[in-house]
C-alpha positions in Angstrom: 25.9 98.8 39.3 28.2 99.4 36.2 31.3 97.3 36.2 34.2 98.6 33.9 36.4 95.3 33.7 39.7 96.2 32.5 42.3 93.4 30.9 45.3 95.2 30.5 47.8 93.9 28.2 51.4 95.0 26.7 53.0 93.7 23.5 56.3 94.3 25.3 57.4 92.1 27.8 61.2 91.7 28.9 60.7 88.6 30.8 59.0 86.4 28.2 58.5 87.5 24.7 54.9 88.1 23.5 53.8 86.5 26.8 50.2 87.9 26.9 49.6 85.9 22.7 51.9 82.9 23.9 49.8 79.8 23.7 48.6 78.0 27.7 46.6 75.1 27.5 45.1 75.2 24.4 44.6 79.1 23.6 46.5 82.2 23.9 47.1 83.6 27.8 45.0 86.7 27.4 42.1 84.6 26.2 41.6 82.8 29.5 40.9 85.8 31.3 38.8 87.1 28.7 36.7 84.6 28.8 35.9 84.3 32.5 35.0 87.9 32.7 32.5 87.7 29.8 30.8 84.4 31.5 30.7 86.8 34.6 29.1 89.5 32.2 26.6 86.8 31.4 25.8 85.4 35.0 25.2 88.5 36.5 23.0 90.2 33.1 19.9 91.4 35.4 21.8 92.1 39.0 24.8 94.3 36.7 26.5 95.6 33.7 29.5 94.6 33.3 31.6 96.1 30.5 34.7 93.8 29.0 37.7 95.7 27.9 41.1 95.5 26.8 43.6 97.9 26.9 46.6 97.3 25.1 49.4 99.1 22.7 49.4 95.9 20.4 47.3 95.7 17.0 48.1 91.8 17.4 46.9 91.3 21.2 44.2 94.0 19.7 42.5 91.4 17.1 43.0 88.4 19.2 41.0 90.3 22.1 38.3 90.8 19.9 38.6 87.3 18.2 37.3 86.4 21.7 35.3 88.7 22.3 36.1 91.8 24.2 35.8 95.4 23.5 38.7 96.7 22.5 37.4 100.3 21.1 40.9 102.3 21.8 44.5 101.9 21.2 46.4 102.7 24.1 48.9 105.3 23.8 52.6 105.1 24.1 53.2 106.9 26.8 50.8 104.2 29.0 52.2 100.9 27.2 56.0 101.5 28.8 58.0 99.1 31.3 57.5 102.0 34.0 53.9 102.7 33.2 51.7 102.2 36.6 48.4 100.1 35.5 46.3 103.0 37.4 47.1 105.5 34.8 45.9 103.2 32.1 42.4 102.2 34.3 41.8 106.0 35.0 42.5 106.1 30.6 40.1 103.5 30.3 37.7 105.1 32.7 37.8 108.5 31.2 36.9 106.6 27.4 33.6 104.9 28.6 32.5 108.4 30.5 32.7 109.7 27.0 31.0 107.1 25.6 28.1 107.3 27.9 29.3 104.4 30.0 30.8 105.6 33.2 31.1 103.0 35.6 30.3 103.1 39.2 33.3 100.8 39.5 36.2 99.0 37.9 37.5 95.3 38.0 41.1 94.9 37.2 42.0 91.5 36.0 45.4 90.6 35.5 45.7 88.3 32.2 49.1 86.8 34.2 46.9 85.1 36.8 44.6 82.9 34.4 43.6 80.6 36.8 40.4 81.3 38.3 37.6 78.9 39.1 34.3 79.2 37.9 32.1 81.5 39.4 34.6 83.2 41.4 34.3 86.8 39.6 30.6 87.4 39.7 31.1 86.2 43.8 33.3 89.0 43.4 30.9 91.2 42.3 29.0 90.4 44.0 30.4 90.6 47.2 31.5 94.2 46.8 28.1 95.3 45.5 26.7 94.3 49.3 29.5 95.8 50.8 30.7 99.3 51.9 33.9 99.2 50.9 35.3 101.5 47.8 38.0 98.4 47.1 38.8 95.2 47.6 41.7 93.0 46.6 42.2 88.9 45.4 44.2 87.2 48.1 45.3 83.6 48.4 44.9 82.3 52.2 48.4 81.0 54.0 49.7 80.0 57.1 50.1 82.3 59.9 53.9 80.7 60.2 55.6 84.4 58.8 59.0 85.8 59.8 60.8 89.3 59.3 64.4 88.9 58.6 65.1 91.4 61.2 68.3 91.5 63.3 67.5 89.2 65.2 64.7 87.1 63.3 60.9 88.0 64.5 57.8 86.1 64.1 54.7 87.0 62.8 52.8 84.5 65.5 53.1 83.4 68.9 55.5 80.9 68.9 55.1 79.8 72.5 51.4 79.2 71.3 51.8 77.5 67.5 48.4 76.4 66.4 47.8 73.6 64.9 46.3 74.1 60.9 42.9 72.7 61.8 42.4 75.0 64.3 43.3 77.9 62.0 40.3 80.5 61.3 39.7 83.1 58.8 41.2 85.7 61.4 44.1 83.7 62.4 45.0 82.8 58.3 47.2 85.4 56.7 46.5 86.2 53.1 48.5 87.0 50.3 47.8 89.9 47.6 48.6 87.8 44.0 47.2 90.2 41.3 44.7 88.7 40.1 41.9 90.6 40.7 40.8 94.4 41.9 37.9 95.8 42.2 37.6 99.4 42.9 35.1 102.8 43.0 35.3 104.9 40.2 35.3 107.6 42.5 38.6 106.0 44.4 40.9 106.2 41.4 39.9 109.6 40.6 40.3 110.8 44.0 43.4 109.0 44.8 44.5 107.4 41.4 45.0 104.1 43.0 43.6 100.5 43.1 43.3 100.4 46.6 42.4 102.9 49.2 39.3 103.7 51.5 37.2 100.7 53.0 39.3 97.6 51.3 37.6 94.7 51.6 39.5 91.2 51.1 38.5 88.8 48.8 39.7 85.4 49.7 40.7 83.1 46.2 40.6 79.1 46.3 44.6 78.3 46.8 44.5 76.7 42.9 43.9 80.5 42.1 47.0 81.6 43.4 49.2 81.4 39.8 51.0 84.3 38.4 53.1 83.7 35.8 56.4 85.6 36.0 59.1 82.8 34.5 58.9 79.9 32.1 58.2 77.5 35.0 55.1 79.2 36.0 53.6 78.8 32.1 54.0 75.2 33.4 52.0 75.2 36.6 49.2 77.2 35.4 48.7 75.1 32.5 48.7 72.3 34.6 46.2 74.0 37.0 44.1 74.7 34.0 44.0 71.3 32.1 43.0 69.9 34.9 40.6 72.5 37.0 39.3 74.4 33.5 39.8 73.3 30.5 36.9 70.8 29.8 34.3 74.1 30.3 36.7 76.4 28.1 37.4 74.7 24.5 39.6 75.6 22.7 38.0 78.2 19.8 37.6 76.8 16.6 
């Protein structure tokens, strides 16, 4: 199977400046997720190809892509690097670039450089995982408690709360899991047919609950890098 994995980063963010260049842990953001895709290119050389891309606007995030070593063989256009811009416009861009090239993939991994976190091994399981299944999509989720309410008029719950289990006796049925961007993986076929990331046979992929950072605010820069210095950073030194 041919794996196009997509990193897809703007220059422009509203929330925090040059987030996808700002320095976590020791190297910039993007780099993180950069580099776990290319050890997954490496452990699964023989079972798949795995293409590493990223897509960005930015000539800056462009050269420090390649500094660690992804593809980065387009600039994207304007009209896909703007606030309002869907990612699946700029995956079926991507997509339509490596058909040119000779490199059409039988499916694409998104990879969200906001979620840096990921342990090791976890994206060739990925691969994996959807390789021996039959789905056309599957999507990163981080397991929780079944203990959900809808702020309906009046409040309902999402369990039986004459019958509240007890966390031990929680299974993978009984969890409930939470989508957190992280990771996609998707048919080629899927996004052409119905230009998004999910759809068809999804398949859930369940991510260690450490994996669950995405940084939207400051404070999050703080957890992840904490999550990383501890969980990561002694098999990912800093370049240079």
């Amino acid at each position: 199977m041919r794996i196009l994995c997509v990193i897809p980063v703007r220059g422009g963010s509203k929330g925090i400046p040059r987030k996808n260049l700002k320095p976590i842990a020791g190297k910039p953001l993007v780099a993180w997720t950069i580099e776990q895709a290319l050890e997954a290119q490496k452990a699964l050389a023989g079972e798949h190809t795995v293409d590493v891309v990223v897509s960005t606007d930015d000539a800056e995030l462009a050269d420090t892509a390649r500094e660690y070593g992804a593809e980065v063989p387009f600039i994207r256009p304007a009209h896909l690097a703007k606030d309002t811009t869907a990612t699946e416009p700029v995956i079926e861009h991507a997509i339509d670039f490596y058909t040119q090239d000779g490199r059409r993939p039988d499916a694409v991994m998104l990879l969200q450089a906001t979620s840096p976190v990921r342990l090791p091994g976890t994206l060739e399981r990925a691969v994996r995982q959807f390789a021996d299944s039959d789905s056309d999509s599957m999507v990163g989720v981080i397991p929780i408690g079944p203990f959900i309410w809808a702020a309906t008029e009046p409040p309902t719950a999402q369990y039986e709360v004459m019958n509240r289990p007890r966390r031990q006796e929680l299974t993978r049925e009984t969890f409930r899991y939470r989508e957190n961007g992280s990771m996609y993986i998707t048919s080629t076929e899927l996004y052409e047919s119905l230009h998004n990331r999910l759809g068809g046979k999804i398949e859930l992929f369940i991510l260690d609950e450490v994996e669950g950072v995405d940084i939207d605010a400051m404070i999050d820069f703080s957890l992840a890098e904490h999550q990383l210095l501890t969980t990561l950073a002694p098999s990912h030194k800093k370049k240079g």
